[in-house]
PyMOL Python script that loads the backbone (N, CA, C, O; Angstrom):
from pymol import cmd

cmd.read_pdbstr("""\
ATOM      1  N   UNK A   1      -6.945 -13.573 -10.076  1.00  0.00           N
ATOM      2  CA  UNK A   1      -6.324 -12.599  -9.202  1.00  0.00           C
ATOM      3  C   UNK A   1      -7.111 -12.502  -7.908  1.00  0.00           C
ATOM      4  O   UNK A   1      -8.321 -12.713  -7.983  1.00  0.00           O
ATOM      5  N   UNK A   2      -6.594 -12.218  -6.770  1.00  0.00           N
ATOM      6  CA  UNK A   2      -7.403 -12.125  -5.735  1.00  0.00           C
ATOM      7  C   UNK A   2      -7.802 -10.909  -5.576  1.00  0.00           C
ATOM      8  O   UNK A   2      -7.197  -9.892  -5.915  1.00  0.00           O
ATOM      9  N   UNK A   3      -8.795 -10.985  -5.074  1.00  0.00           N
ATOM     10  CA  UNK A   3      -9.067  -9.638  -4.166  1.00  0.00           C
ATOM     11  C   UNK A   3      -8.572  -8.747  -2.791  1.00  0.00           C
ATOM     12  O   UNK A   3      -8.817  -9.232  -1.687  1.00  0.00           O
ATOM     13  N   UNK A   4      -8.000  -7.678  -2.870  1.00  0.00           N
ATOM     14  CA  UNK A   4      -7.189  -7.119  -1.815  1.00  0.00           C
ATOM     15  C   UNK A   4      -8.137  -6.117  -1.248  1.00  0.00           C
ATOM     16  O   UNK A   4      -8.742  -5.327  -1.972  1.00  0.00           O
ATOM     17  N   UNK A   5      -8.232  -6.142  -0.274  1.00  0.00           N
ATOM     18  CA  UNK A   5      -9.097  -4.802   0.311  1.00  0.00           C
ATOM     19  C   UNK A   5      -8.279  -4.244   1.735  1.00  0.00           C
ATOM     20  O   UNK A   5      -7.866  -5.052   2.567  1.00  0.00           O
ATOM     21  N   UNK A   6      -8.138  -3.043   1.866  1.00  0.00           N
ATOM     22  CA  UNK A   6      -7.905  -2.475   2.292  1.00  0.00           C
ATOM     23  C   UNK A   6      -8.346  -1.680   3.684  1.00  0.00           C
ATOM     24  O   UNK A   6      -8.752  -0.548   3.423  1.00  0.00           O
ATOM     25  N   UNK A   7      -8.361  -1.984   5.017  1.00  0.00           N
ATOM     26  CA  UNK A   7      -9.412  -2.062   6.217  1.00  0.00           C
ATOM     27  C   UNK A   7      -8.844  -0.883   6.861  1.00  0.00           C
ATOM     28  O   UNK A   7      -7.649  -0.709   7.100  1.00  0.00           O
ATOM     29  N   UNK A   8      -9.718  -0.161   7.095  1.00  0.00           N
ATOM     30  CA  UNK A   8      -9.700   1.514   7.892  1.00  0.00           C
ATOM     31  C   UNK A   8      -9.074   2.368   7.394  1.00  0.00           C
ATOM     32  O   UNK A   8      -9.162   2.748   6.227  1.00  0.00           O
ATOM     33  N   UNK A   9      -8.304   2.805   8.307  1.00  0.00           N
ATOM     34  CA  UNK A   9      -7.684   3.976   7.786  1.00  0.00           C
ATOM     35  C   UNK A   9      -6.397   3.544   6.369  1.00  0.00           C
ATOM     36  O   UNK A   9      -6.373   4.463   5.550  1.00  0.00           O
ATOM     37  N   UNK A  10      -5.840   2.880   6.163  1.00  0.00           N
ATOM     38  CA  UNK A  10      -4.795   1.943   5.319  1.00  0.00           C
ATOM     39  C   UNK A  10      -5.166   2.767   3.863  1.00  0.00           C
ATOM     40  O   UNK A  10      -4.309   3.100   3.044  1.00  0.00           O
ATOM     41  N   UNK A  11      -6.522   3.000   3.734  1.00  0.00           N
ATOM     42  CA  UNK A  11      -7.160   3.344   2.173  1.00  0.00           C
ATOM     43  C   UNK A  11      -6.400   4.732   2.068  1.00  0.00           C
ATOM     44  O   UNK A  11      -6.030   5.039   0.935  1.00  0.00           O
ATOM     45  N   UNK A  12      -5.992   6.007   3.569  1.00  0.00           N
ATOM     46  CA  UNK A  12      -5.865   7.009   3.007  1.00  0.00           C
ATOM     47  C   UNK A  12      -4.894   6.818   2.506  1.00  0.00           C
ATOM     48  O   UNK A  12      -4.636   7.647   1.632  1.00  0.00           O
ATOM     49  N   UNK A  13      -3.920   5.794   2.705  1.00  0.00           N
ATOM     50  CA  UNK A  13      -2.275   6.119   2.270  1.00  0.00           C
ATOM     51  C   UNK A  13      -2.024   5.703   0.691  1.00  0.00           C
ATOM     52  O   UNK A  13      -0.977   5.671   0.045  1.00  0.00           O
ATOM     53  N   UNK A  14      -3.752   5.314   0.216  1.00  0.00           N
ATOM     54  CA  UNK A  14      -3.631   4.913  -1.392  1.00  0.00           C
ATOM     55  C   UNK A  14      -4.722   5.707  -1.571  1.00  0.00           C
ATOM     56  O   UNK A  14      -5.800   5.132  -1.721  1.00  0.00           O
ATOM     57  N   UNK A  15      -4.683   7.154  -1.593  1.00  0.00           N
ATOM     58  CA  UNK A  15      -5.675   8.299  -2.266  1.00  0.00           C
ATOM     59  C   UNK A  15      -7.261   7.835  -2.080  1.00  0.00           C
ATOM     60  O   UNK A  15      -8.140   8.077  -2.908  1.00  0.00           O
ATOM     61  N   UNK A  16      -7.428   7.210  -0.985  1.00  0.00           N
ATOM     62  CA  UNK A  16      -8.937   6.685  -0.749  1.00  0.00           C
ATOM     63  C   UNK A  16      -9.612   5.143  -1.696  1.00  0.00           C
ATOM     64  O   UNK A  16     -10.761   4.739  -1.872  1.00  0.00           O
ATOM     65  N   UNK A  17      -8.212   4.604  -2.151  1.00  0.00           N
ATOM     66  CA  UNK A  17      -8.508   3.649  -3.000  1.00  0.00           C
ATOM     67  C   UNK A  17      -8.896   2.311  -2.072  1.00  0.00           C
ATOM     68  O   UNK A  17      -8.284   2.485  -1.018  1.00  0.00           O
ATOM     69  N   UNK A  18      -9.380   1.492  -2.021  1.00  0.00           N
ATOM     70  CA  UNK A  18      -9.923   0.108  -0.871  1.00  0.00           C
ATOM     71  C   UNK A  18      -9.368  -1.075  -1.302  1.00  0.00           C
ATOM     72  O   UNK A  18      -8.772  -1.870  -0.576  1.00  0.00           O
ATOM     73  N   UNK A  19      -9.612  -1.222  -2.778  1.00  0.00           N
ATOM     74  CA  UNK A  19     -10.204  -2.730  -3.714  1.00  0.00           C
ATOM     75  C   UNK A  19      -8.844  -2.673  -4.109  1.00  0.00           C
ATOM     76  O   UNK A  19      -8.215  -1.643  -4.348  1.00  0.00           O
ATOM     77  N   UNK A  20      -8.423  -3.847  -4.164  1.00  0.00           N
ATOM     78  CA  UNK A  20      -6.933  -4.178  -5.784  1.00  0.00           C
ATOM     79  C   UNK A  20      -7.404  -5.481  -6.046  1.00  0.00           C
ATOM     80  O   UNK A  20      -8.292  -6.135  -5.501  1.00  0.00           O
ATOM     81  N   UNK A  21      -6.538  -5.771  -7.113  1.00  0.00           N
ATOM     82  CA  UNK A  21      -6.868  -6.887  -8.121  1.00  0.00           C
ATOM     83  C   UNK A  21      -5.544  -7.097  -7.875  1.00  0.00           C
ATOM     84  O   UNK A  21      -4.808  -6.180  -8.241  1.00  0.00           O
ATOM     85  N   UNK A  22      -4.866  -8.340  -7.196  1.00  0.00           N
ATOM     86  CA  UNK A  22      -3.663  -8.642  -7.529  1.00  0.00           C
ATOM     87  C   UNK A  22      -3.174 -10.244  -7.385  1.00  0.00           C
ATOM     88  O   UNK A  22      -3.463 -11.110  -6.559  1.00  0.00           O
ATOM     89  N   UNK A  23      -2.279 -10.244  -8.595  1.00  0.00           N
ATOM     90  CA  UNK A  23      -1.737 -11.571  -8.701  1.00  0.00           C
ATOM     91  C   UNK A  23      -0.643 -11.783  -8.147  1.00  0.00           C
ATOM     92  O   UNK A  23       0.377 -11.326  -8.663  1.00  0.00           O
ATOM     93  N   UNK A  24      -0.588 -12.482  -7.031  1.00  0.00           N
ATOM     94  CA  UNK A  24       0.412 -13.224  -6.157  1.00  0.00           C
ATOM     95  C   UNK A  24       0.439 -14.373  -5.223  1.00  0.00           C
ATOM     96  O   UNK A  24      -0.506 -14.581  -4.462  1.00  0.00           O
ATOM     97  N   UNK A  25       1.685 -15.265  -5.261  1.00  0.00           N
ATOM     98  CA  UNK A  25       1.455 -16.468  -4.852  1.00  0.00           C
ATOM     99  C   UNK A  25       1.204 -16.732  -3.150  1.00  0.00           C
ATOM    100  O   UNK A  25       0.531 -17.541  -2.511  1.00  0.00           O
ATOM    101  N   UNK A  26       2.142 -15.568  -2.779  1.00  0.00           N
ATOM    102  CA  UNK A  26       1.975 -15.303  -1.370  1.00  0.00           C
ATOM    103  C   UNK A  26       2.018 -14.210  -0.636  1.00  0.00           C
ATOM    104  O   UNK A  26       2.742 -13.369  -1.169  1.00  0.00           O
ATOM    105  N   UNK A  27       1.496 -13.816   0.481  1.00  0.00           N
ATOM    106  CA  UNK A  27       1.618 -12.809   1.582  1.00  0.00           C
ATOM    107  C   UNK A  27       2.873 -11.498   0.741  1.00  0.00           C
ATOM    108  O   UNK A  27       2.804 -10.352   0.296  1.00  0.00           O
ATOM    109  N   UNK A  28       3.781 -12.432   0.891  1.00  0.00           N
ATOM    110  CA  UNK A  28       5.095 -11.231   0.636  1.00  0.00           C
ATOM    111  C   UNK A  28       5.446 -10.969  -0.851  1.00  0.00           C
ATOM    112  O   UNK A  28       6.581 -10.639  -1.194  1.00  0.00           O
ATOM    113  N   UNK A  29       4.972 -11.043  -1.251  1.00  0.00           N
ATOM    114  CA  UNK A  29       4.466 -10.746  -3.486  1.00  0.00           C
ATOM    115  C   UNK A  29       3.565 -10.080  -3.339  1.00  0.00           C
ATOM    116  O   UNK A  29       3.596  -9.002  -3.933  1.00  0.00           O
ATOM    117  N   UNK A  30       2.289 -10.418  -2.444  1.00  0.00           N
ATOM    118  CA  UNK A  30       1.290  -9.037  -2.367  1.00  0.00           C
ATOM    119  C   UNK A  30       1.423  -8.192  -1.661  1.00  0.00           C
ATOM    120  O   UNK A  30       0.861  -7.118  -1.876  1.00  0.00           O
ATOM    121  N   UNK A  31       2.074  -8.357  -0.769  1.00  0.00           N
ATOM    122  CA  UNK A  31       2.610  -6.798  -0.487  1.00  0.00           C
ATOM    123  C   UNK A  31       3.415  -6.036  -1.048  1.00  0.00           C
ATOM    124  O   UNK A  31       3.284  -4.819  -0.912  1.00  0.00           O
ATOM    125  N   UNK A  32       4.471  -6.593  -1.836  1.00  0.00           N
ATOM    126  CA  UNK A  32       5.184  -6.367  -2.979  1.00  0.00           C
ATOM    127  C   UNK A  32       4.700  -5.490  -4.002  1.00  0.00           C
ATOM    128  O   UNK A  32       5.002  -4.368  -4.409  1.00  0.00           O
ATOM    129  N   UNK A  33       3.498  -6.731  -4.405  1.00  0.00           N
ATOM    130  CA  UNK A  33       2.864  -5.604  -5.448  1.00  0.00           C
ATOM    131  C   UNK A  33       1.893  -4.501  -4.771  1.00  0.00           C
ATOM    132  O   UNK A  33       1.560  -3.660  -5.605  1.00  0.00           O
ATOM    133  N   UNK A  34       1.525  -4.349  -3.900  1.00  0.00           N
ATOM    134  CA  UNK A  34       0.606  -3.584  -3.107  1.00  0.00           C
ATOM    135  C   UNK A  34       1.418  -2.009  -2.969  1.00  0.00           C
ATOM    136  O   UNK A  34       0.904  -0.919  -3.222  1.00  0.00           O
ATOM    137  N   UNK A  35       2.686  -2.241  -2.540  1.00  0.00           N
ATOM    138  CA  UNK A  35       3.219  -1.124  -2.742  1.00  0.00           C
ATOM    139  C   UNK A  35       3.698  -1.099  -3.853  1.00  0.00           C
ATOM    140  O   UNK A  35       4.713  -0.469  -3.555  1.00  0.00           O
ATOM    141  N   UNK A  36       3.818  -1.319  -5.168  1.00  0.00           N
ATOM    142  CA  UNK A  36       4.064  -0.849  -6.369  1.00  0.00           C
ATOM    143  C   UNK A  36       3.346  -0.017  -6.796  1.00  0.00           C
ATOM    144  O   UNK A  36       3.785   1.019  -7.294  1.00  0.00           O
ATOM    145  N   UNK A  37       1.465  -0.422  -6.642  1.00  0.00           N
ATOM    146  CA  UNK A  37       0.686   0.465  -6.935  1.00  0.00           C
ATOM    147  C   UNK A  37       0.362   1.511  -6.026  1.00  0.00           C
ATOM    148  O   UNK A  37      -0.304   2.368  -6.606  1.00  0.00           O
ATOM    149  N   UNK A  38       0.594   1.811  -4.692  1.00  0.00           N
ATOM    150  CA  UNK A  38      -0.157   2.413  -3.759  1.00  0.00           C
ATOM    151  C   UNK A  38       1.793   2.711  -3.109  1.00  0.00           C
ATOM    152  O   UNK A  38       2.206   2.187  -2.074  1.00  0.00           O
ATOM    153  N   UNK A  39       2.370   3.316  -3.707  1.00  0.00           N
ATOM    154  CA  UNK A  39       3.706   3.645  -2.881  1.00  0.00           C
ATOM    155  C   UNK A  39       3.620   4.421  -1.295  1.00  0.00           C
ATOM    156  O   UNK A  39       4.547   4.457  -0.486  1.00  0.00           O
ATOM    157  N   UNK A  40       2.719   4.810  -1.175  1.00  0.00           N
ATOM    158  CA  UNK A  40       2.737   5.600   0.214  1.00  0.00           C
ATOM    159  C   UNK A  40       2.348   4.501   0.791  1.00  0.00           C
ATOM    160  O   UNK A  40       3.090   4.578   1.770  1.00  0.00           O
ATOM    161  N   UNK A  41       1.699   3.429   0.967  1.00  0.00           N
ATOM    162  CA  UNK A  41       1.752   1.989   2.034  1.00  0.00           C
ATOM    163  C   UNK A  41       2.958   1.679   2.739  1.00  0.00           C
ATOM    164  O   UNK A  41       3.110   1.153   3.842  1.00  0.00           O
ATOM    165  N   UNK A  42       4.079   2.247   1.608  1.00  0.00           N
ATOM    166  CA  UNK A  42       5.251   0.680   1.651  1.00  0.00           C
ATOM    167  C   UNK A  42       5.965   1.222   3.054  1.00  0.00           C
ATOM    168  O   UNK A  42       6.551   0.215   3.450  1.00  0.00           O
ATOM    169  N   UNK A  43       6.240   2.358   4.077  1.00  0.00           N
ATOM    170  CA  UNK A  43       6.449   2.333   5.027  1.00  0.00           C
ATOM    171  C   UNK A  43       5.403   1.336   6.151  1.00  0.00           C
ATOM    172  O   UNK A  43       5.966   0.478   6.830  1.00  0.00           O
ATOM    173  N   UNK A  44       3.855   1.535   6.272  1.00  0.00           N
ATOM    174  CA  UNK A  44       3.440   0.743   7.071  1.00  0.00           C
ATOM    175  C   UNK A  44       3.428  -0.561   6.704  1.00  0.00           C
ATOM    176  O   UNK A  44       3.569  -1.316   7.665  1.00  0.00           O
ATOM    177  N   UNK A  45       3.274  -1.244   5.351  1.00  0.00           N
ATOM    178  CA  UNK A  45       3.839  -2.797   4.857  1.00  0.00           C
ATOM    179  C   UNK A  45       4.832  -2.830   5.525  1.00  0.00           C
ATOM    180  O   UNK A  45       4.761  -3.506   6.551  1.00  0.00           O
ATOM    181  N   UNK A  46       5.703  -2.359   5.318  1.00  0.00           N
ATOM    182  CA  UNK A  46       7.454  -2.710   5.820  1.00  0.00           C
ATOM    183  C   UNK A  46       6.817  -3.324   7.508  1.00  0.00           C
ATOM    184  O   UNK A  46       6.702  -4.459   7.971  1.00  0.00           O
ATOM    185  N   UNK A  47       6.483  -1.818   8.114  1.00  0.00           N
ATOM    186  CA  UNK A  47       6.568  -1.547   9.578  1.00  0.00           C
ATOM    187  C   UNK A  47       5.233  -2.964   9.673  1.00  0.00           C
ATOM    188  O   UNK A  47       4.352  -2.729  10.499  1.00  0.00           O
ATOM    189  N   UNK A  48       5.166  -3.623   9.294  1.00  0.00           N
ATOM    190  CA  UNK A  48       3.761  -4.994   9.398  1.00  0.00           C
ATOM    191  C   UNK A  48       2.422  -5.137   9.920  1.00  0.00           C
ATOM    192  O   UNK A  48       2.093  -4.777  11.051  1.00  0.00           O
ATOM    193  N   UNK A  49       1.886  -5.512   9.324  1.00  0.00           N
ATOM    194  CA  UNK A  49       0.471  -5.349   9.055  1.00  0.00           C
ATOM    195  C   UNK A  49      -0.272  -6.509   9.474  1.00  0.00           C
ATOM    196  O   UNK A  49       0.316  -7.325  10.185  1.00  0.00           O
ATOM    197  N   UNK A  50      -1.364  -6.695   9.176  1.00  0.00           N
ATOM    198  CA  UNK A  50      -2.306  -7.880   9.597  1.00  0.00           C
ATOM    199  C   UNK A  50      -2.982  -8.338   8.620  1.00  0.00           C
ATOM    200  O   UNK A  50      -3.993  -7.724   8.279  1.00  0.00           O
ATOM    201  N   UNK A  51      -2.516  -9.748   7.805  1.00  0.00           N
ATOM    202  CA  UNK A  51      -3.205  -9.874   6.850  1.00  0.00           C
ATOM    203  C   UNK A  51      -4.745 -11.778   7.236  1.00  0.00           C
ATOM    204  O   UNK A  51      -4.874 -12.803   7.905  1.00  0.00           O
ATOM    205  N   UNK A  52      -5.465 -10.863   6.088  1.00  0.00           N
ATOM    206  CA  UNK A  52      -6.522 -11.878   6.870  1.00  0.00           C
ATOM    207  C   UNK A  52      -6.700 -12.426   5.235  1.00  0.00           C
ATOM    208  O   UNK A  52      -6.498 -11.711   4.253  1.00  0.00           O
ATOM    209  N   UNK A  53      -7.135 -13.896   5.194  1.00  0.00           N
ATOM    210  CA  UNK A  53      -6.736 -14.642   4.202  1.00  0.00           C
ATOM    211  C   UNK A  53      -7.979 -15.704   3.880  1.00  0.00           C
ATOM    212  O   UNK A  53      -7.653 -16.814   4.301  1.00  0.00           O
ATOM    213  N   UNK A  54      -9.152 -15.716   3.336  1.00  0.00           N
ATOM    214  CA  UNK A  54     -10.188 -16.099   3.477  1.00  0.00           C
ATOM    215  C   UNK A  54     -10.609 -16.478   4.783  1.00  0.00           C
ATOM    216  O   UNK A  54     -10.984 -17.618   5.058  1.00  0.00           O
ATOM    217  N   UNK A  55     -10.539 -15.348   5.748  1.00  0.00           N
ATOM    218  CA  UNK A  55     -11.106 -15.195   7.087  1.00  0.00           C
ATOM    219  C   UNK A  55      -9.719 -15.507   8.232  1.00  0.00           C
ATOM    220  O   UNK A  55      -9.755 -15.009   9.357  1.00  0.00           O
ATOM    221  N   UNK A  56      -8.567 -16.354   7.791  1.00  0.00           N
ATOM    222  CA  UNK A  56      -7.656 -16.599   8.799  1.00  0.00           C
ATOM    223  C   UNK A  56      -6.675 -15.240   8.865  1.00  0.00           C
ATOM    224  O   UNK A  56      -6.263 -14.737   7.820  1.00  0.00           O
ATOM    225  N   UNK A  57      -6.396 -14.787   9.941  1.00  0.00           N
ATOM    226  CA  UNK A  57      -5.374 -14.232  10.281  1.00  0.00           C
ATOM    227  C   UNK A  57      -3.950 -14.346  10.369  1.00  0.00           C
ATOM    228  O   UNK A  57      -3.526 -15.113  11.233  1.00  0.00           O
ATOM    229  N   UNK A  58      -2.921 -13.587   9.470  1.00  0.00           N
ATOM    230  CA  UNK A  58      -1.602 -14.424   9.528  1.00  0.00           C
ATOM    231  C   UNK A  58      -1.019 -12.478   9.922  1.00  0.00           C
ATOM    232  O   UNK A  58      -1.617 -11.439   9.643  1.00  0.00           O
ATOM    233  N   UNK A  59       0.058 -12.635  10.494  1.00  0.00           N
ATOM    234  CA  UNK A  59       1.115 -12.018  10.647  1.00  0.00           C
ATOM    235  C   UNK A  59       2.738 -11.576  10.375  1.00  0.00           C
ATOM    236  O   UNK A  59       3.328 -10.539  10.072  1.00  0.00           O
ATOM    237  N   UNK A  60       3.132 -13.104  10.689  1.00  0.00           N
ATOM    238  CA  UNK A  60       4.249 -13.399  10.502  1.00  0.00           C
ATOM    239  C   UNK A  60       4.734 -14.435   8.887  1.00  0.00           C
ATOM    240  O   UNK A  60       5.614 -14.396   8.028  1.00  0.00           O
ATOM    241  N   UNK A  61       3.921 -15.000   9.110  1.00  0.00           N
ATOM    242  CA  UNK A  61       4.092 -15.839   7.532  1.00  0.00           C
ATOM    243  C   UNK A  61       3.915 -15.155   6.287  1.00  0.00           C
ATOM    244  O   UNK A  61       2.858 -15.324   5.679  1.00  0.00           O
ATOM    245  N   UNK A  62       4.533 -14.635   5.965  1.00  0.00           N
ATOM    246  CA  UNK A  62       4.900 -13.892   4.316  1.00  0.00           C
ATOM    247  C   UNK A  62       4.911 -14.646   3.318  1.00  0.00           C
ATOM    248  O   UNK A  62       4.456 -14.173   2.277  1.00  0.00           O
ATOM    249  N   UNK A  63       5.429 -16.055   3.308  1.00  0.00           N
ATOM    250  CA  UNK A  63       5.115 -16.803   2.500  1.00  0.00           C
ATOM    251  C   UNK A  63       4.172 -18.025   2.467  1.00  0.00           C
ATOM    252  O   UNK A  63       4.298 -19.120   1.918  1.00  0.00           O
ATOM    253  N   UNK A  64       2.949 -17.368   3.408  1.00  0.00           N
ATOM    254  CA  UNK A  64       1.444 -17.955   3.275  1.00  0.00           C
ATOM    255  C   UNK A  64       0.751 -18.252   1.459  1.00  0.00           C
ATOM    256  O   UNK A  64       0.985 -17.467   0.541  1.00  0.00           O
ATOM    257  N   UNK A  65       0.141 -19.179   1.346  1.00  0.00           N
ATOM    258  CA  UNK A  65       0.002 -19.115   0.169  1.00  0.00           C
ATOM    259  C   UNK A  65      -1.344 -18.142  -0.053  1.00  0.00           C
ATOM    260  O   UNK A  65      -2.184 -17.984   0.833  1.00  0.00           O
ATOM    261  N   UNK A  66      -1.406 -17.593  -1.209  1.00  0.00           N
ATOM    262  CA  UNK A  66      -2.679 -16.880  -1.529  1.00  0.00           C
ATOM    263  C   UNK A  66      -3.378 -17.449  -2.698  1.00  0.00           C
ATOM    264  O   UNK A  66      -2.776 -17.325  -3.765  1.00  0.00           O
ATOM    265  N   UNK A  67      -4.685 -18.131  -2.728  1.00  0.00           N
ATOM    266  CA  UNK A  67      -5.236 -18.462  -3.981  1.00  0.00           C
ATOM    267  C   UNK A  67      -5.466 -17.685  -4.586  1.00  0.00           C
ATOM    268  O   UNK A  67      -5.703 -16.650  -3.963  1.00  0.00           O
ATOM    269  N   UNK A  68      -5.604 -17.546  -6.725  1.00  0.00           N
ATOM    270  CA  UNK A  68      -6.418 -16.735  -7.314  1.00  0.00           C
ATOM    271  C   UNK A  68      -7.839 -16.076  -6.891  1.00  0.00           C
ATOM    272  O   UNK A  68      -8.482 -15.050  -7.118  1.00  0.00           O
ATOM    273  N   UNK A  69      -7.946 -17.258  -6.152  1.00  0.00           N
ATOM    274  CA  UNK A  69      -9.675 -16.045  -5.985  1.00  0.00           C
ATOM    275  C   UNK A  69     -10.187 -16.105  -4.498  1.00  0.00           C
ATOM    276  O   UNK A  69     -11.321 -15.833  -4.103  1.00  0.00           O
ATOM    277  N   UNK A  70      -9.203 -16.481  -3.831  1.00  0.00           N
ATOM    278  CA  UNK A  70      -8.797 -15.288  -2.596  1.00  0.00           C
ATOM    279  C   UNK A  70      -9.760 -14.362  -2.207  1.00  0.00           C
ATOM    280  O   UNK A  70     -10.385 -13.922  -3.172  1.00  0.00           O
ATOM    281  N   UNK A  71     -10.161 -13.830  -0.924  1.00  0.00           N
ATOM    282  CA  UNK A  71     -10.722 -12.517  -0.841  1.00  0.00           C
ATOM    283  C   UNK A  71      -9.480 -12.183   0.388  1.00  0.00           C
ATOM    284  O   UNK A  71      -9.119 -13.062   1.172  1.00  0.00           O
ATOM    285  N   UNK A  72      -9.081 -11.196   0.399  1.00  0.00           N
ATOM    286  CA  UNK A  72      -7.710 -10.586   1.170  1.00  0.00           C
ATOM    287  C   UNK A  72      -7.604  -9.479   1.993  1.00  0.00           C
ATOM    288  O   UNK A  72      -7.506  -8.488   1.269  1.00  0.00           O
ATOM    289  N   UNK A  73      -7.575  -9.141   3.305  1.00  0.00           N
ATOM    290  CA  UNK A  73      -7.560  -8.018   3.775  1.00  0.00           C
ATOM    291  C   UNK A  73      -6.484  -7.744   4.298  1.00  0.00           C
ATOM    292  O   UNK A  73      -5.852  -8.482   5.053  1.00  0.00           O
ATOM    293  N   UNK A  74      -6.175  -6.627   3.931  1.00  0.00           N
ATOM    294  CA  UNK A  74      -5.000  -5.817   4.773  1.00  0.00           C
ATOM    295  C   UNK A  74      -5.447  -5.212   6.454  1.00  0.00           C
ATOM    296  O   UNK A  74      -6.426  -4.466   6.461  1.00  0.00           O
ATOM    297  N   UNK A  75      -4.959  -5.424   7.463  1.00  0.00           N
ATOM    298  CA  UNK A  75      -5.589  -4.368   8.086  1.00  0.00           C
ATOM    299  C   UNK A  75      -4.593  -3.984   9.198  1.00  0.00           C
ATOM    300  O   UNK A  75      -3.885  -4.982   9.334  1.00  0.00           O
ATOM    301  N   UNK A  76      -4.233  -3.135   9.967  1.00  0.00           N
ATOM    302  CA  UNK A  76      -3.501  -2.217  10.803  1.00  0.00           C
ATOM    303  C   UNK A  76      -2.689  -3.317  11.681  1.00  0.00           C
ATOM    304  O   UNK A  76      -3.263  -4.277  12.196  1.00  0.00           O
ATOM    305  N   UNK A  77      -1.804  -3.166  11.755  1.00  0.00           N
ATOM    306  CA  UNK A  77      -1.004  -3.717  12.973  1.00  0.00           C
ATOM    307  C   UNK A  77      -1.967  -4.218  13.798  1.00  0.00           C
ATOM    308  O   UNK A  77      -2.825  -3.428  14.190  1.00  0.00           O
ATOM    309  N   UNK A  78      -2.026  -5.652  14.240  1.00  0.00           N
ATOM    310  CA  UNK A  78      -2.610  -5.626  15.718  1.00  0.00           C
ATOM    311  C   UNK A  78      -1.718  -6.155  16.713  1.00  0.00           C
ATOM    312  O   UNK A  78      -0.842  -6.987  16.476  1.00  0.00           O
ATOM    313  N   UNK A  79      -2.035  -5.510  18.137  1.00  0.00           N
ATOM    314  CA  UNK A  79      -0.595  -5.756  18.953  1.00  0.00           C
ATOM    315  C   UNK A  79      -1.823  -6.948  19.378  1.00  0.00           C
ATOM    316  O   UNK A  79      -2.950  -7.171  18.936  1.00  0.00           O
ATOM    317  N   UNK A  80      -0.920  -7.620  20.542  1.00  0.00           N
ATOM    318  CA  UNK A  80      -1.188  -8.977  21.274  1.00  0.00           C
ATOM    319  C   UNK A  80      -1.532  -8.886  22.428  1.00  0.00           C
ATOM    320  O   UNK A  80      -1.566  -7.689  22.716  1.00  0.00           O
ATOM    321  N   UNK A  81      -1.854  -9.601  23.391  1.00  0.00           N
ATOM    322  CA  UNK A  81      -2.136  -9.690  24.707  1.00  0.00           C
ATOM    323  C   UNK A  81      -3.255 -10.095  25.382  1.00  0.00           C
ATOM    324  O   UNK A  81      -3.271 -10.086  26.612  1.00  0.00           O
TER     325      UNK A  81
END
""", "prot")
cmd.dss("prot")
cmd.show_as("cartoon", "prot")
cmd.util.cbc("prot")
cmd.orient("prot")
C-alpha cells in the first residue's frame, strides 16, 4: 500500500489525520479511496489538488500510475504562472 500524506492545511478536513495507507493503482482510485475515509476532502479532491508522486508533481493525470510502496502527497491546489 502506499503511503498518502496529507500537506498543510488538507489534514483539517480529515479531523487532523496526515498519514493513510492506501491501495490504489492510480491518482484517481486514491482519491477515490481518500475520500471514502476522510469524506469532508471530497469537495476539495473534486475542486483538484496537487498530487506529488515519489517527488514528481502531477495535476491533471488521474490515471498516473501509483506503486505499492509509493510515498504520496496530497497538497493544495497550485495555480500557475
Amino acid at each position: 500500500m502506499a503511503k498518502v500524506v496529507l500537506w498543510g492545511s488538507l489534514s483539517q478536513l480529515a479531523d487532523g489525520r496526515k498519514d493513510f495507507e492506501i491501495d490504489a493503482p492510480n491518482i484517481d482510485r486514491m482519491l477515490r479511496a481518500l475520500c471514502e475515509e476522510a469524506p469532508r476532502l471530497k469537495p476539495v479532491l473534486e475542486d483538484g489538488v496537487t498530487v506529488s508522486i515519489d517527488g514528481t508533481l502531477y495535476r491533471l493525470n488521474k490515471l498516473q500510475k501509483i506503486e505499492p510502496d509509493s510515498e504520496v502527497f496530497i497538497l493544495p491546489k497550485m495555480a500557475g504562472g
